[in-house]
Gaussian input, Z-matrix of N, CA and C with variables (Angstrom, degrees):
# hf/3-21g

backbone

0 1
 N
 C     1     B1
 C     2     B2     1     A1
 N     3     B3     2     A2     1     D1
 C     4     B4     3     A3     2     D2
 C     5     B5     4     A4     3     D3
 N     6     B6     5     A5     4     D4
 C     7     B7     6     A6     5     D5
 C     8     B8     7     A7     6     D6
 N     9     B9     8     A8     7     D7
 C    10    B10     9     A9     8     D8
 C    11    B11    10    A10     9     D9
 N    12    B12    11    A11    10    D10
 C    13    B13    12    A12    11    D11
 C    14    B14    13    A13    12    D12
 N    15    B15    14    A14    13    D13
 C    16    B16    15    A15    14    D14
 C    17    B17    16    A16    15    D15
 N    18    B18    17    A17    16    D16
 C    19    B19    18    A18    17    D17
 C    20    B20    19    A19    18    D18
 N    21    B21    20    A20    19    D19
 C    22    B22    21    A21    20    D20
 C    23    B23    22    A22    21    D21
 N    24    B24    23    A23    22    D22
 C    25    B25    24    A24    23    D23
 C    26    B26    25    A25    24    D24
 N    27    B27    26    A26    25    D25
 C    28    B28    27    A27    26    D26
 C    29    B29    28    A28    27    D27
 N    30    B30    29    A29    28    D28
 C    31    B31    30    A30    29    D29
 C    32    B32    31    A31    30    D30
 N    33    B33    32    A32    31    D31
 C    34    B34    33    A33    32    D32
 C    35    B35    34    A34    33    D33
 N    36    B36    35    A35    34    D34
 C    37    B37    36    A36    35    D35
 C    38    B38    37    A37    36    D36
 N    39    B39    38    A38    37    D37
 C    40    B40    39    A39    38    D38
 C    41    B41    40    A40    39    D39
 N    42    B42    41    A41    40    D40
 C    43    B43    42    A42    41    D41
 C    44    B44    43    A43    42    D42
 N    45    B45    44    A44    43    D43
 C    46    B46    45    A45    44    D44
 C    47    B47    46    A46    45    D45
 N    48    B48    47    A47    46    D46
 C    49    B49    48    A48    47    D47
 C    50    B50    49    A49    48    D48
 N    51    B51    50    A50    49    D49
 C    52    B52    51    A51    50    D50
 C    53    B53    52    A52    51    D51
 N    54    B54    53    A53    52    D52
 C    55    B55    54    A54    53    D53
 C    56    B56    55    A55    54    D54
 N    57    B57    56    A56    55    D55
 C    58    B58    57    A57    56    D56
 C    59    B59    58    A58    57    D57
 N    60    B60    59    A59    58    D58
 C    61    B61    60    A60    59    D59
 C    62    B62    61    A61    60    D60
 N    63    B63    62    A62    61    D61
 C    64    B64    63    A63    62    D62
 C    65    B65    64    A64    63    D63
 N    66    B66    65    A65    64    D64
 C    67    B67    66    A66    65    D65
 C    68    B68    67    A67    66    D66
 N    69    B69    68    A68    67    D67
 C    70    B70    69    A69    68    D68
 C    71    B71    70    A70    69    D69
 N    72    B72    71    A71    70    D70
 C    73    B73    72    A72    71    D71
 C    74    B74    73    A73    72    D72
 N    75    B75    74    A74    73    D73
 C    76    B76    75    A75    74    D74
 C    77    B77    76    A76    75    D75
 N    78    B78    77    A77    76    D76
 C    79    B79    78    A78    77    D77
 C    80    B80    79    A79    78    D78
 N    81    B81    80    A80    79    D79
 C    82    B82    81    A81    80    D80
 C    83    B83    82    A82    81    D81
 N    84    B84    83    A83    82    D82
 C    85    B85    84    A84    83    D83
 C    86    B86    85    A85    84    D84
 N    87    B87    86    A86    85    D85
 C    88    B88    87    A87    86    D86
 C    89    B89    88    A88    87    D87
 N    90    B90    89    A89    88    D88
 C    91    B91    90    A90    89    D89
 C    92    B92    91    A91    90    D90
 N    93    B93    92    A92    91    D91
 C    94    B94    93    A93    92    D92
 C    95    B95    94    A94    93    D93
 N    96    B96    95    A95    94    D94
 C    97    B97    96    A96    95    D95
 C    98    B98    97    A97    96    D96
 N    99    B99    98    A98    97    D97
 C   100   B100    99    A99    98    D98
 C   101   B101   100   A100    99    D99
 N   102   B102   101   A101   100   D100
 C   103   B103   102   A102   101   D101
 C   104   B104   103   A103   102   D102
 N   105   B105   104   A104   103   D103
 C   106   B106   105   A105   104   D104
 C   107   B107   106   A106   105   D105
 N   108   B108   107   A107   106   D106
 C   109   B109   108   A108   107   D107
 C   110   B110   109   A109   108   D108
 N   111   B111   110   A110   109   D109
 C   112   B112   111   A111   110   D110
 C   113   B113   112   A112   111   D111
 N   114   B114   113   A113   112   D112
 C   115   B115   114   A114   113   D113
 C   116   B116   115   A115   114   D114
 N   117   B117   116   A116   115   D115
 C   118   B118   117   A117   116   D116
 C   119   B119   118   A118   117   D117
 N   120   B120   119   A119   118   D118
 C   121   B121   120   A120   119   D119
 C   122   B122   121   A121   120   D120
 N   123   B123   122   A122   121   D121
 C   124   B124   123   A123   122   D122
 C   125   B125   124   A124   123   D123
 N   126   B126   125   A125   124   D124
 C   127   B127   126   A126   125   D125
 C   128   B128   127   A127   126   D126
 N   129   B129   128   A128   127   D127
 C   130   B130   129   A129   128   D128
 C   131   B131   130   A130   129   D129
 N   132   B132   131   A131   130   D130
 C   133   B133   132   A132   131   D131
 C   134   B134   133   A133   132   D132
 N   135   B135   134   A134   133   D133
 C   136   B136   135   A135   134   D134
 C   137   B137   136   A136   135   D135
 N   138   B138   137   A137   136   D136
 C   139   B139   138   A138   137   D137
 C   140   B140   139   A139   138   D138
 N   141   B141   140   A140   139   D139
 C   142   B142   141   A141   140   D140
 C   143   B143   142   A142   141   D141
 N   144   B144   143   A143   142   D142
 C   145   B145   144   A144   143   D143
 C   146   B146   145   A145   144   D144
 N   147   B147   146   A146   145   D145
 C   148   B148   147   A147   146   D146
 C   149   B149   148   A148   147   D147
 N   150   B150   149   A149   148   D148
 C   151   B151   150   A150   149   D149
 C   152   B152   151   A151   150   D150
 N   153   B153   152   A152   151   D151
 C   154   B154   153   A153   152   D152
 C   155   B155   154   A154   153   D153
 N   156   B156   155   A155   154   D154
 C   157   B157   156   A156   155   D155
 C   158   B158   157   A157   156   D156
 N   159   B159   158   A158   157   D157
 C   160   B160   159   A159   158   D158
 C   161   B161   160   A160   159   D159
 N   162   B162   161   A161   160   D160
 C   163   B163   162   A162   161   D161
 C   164   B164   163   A163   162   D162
 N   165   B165   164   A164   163   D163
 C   166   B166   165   A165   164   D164
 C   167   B167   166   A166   165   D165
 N   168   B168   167   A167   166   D166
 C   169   B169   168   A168   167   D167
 C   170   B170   169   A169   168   D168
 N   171   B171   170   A170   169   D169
 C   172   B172   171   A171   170   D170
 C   173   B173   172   A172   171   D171
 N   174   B174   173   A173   172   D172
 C   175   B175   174   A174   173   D173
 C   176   B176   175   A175   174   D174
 N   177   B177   176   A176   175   D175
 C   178   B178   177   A177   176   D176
 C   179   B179   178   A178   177   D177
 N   180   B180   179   A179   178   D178
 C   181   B181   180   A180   179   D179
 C   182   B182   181   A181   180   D180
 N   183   B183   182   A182   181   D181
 C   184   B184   183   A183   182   D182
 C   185   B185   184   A184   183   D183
 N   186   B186   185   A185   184   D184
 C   187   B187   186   A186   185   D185
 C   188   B188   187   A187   186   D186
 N   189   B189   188   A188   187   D187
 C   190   B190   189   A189   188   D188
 C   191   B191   190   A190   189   D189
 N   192   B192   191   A191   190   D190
 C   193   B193   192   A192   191   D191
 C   194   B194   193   A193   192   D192
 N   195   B195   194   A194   193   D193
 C   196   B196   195   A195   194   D194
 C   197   B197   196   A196   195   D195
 N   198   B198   197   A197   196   D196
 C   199   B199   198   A198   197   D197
 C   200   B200   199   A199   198   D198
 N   201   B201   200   A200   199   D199
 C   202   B202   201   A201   200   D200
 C   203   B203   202   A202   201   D201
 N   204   B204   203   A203   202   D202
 C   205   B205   204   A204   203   D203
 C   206   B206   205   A205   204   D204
 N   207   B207   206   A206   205   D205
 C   208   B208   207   A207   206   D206
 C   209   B209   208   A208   207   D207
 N   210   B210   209   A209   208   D208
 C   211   B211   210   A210   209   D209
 C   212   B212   211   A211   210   D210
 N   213   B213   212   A212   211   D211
 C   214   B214   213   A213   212   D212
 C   215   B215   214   A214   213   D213
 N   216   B216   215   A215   214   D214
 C   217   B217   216   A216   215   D215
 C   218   B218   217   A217   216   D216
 N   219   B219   218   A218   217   D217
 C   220   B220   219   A219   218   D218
 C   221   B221   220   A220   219   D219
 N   222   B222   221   A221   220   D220
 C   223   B223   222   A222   221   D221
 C   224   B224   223   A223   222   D222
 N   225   B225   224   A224   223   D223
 C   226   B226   225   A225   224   D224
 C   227   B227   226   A226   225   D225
 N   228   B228   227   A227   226   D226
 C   229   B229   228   A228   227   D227
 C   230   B230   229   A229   228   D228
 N   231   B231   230   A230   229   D229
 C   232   B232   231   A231   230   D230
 C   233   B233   232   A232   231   D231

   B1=1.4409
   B2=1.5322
   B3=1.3320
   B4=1.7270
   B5=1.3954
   B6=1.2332
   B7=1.9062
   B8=2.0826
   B9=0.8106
   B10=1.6531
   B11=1.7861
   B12=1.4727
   B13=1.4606
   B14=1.4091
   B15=1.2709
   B16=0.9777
   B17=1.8538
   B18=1.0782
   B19=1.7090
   B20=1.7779
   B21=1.2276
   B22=1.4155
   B23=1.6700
   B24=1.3216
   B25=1.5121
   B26=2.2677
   B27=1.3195
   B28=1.8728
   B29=1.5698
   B30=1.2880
   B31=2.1159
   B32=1.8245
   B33=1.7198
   B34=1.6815
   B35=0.9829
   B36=1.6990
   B37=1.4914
   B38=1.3564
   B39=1.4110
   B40=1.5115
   B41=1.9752
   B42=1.0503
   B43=1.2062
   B44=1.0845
   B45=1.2185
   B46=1.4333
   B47=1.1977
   B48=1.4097
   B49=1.5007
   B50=1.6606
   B51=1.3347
   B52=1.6872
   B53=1.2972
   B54=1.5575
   B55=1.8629
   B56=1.5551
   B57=1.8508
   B58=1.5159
   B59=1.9174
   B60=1.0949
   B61=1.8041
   B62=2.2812
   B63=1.3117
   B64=2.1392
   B65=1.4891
   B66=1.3371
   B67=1.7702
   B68=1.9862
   B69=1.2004
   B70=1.6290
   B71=1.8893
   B72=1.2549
   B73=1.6179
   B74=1.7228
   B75=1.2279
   B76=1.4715
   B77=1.8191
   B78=1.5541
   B79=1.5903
   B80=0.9456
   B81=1.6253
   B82=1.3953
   B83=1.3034
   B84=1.3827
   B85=1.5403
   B86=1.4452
   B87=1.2728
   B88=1.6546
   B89=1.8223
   B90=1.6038
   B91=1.5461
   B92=1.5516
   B93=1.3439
   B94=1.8001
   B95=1.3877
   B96=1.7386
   B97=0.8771
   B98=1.6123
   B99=0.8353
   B100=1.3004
   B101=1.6921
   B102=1.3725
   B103=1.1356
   B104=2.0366
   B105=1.2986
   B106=1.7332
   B107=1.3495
   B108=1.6107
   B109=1.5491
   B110=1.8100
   B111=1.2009
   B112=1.6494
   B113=1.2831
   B114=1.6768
   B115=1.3521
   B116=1.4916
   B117=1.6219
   B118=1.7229
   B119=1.2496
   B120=1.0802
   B121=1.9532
   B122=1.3688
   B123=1.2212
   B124=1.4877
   B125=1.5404
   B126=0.8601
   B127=1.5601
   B128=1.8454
   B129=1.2205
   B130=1.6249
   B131=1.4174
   B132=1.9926
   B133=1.0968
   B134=1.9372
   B135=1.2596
   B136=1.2014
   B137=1.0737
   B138=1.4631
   B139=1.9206
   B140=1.6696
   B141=1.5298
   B142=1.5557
   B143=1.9416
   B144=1.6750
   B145=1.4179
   B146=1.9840
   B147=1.8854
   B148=1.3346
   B149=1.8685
   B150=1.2617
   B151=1.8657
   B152=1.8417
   B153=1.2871
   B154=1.2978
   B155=1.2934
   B156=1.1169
   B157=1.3335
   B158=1.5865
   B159=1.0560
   B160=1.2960
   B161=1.6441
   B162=2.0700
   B163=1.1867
   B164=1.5409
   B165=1.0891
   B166=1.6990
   B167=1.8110
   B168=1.1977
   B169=1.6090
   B170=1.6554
   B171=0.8332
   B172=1.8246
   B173=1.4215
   B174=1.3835
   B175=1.6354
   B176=1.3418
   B177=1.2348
   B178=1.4981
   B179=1.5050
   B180=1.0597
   B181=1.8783
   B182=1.6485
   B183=1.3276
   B184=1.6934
   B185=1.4286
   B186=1.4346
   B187=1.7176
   B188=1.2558
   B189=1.5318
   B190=1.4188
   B191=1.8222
   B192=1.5375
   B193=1.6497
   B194=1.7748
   B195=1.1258
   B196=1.5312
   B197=1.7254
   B198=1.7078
   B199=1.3124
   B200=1.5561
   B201=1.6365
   B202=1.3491
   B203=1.2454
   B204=1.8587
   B205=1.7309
   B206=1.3441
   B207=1.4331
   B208=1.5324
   B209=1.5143
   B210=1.1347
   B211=1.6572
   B212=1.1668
   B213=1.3231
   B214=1.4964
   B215=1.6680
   B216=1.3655
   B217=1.5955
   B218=1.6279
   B219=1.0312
   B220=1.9095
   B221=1.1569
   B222=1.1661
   B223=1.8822
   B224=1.4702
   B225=1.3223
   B226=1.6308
   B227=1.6261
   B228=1.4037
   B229=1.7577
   B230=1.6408
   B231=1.6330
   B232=1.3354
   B233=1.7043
   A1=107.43
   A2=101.05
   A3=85.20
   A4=114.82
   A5=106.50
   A6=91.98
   A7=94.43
   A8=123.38
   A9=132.72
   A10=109.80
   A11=93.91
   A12=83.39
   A13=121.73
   A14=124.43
   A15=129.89
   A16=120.74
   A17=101.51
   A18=98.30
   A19=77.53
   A20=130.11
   A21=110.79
   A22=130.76
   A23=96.42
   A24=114.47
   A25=76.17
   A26=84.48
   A27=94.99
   A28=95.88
   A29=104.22
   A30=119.00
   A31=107.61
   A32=96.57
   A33=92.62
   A34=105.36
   A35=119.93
   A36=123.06
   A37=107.75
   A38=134.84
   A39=114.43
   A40=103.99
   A41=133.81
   A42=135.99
   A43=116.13
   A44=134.52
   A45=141.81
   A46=138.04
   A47=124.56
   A48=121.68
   A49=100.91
   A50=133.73
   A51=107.58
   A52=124.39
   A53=98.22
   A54=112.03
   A55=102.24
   A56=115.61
   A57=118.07
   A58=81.98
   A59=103.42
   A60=114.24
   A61=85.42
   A62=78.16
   A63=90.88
   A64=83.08
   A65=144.32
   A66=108.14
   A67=79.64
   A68=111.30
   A69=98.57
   A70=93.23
   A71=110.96
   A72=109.78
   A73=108.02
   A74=82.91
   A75=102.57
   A76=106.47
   A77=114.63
   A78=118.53
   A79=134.21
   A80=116.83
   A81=122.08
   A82=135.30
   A83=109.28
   A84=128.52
   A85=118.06
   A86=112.13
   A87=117.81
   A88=93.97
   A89=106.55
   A90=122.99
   A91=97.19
   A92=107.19
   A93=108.34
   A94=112.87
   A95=132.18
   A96=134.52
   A97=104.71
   A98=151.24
   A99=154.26
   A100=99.93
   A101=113.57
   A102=133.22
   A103=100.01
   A104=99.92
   A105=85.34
   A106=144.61
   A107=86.86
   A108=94.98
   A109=94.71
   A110=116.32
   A111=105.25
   A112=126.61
   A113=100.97
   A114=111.27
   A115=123.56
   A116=93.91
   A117=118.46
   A118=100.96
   A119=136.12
   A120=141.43
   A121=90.24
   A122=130.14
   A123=136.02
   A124=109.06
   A125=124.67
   A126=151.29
   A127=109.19
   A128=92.84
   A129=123.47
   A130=113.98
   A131=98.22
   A132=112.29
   A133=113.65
   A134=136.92
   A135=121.05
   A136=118.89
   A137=121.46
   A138=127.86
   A139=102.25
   A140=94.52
   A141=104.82
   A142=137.64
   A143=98.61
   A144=99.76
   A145=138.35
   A146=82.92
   A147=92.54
   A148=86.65
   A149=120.82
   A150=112.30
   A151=89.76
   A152=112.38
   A153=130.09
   A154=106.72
   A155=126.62
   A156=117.22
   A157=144.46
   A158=168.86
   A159=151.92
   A160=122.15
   A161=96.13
   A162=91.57
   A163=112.25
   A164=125.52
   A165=123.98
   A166=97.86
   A167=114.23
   A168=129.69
   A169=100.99
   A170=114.02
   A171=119.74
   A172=103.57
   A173=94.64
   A174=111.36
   A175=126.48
   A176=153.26
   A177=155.95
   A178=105.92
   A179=117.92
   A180=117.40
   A181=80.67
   A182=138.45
   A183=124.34
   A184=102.22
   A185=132.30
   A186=105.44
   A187=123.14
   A188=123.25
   A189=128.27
   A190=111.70
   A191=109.68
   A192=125.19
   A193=80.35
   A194=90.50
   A195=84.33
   A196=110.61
   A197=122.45
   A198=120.43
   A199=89.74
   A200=118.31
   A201=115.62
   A202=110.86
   A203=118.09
   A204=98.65
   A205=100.44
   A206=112.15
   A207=123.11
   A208=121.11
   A209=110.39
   A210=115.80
   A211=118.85
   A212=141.97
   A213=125.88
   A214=94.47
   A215=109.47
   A216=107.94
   A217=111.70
   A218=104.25
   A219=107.62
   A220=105.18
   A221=115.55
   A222=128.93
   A223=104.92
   A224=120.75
   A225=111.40
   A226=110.31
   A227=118.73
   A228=113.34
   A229=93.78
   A230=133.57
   A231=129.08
   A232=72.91
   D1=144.54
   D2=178.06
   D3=-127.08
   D4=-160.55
   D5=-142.23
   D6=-96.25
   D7=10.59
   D8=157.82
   D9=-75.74
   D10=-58.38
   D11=172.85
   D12=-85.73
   D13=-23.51
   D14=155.52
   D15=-25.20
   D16=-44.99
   D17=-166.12
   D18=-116.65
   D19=26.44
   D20=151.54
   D21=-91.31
   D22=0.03
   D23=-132.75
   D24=-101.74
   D25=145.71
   D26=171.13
   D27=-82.66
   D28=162.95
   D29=156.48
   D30=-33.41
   D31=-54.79
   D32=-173.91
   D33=-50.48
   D34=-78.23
   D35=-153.53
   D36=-71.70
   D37=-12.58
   D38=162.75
   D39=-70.54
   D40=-34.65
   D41=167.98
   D42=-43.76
   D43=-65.35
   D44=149.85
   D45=-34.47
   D46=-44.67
   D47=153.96
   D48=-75.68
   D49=-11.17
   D50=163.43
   D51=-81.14
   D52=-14.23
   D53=-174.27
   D54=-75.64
   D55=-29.74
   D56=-145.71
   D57=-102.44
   D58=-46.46
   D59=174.84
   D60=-33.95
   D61=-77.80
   D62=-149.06
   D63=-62.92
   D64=30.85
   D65=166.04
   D66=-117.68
   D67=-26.52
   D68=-158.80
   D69=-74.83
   D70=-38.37
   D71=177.36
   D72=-40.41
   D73=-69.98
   D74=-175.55
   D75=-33.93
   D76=-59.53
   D77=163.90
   D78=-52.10
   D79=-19.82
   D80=147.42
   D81=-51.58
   D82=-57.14
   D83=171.23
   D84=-54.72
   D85=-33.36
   D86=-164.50
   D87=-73.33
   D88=-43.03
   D89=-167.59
   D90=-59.69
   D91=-56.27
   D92=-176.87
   D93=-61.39
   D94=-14.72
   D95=177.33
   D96=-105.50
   D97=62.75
   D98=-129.26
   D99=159.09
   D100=-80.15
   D101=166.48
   D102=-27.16
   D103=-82.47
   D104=169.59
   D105=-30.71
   D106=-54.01
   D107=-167.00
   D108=-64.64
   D109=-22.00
   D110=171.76
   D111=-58.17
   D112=-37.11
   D113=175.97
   D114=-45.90
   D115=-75.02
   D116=167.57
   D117=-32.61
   D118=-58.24
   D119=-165.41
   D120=-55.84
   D121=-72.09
   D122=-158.24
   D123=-63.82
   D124=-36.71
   D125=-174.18
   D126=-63.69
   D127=-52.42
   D128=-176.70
   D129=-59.64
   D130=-73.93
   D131=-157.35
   D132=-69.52
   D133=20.53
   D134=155.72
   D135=-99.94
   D136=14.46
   D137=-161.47
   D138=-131.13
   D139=-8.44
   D140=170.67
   D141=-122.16
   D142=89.87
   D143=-176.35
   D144=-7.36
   D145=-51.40
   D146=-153.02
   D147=-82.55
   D148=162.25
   D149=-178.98
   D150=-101.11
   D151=157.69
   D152=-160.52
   D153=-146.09
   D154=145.84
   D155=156.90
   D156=-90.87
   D157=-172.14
   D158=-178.67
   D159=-75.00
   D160=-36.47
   D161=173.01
   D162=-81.42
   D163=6.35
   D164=-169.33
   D165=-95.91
   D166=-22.53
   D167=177.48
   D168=-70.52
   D169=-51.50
   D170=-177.64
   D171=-167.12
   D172=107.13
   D173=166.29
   D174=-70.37
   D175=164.61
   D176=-152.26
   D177=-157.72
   D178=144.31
   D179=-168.72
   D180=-80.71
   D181=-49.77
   D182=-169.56
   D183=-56.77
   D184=-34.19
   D185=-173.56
   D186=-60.37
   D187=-10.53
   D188=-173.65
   D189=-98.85
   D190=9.48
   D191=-161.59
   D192=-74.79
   D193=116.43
   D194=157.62
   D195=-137.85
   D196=153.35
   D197=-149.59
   D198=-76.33
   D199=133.87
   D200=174.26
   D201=-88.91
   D202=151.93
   D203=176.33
   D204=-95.65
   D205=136.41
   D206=160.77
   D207=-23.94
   D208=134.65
   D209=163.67
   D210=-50.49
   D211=120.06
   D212=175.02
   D213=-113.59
   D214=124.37
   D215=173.36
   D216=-68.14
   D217=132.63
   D218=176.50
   D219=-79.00
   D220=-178.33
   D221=-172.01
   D222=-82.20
   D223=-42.12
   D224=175.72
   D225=-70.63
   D226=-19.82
   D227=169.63
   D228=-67.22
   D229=-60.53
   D230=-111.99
   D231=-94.76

């Protein structure tokens, strides 16, 4: 980005390209870590009897992300 648009940009939309910047990084990293844990799996699994799966080789705090449902306040809260 350069420094014209840089100081063109409002609070939101610099917020937003930092939110859209830090989630795609972040999707990078998970992929390169992903990418490994395939490795290790492949690497592993002919020296190991029992069969396993990749996430059981190295687990990741995202494999357990699961979509939460929103709170909906009921009528005796609201």
């Amino acid at each position: 980005m350069g420094y014209n648009e840089l100081y063109d940009l409002t609070p939101r939309t610099f917020n937003n390209k930092l939110i859209g910047f830090n989630s795609y990084q972040e999707r990078i990293m998970q992929d390169n870590w992903e990418q490994t844990r395939l490795i290790i799996h492949s690497t592993l699994s002919p020296h190991i009897k029992k069969r396993i799966s990749p996430k059981e080789v190295l687990p990741f705090p995202w494999d357990d992300k699961r979509k939460r449902k929103p709170k909906i306040a009921s009528r005796e809260h609201i």
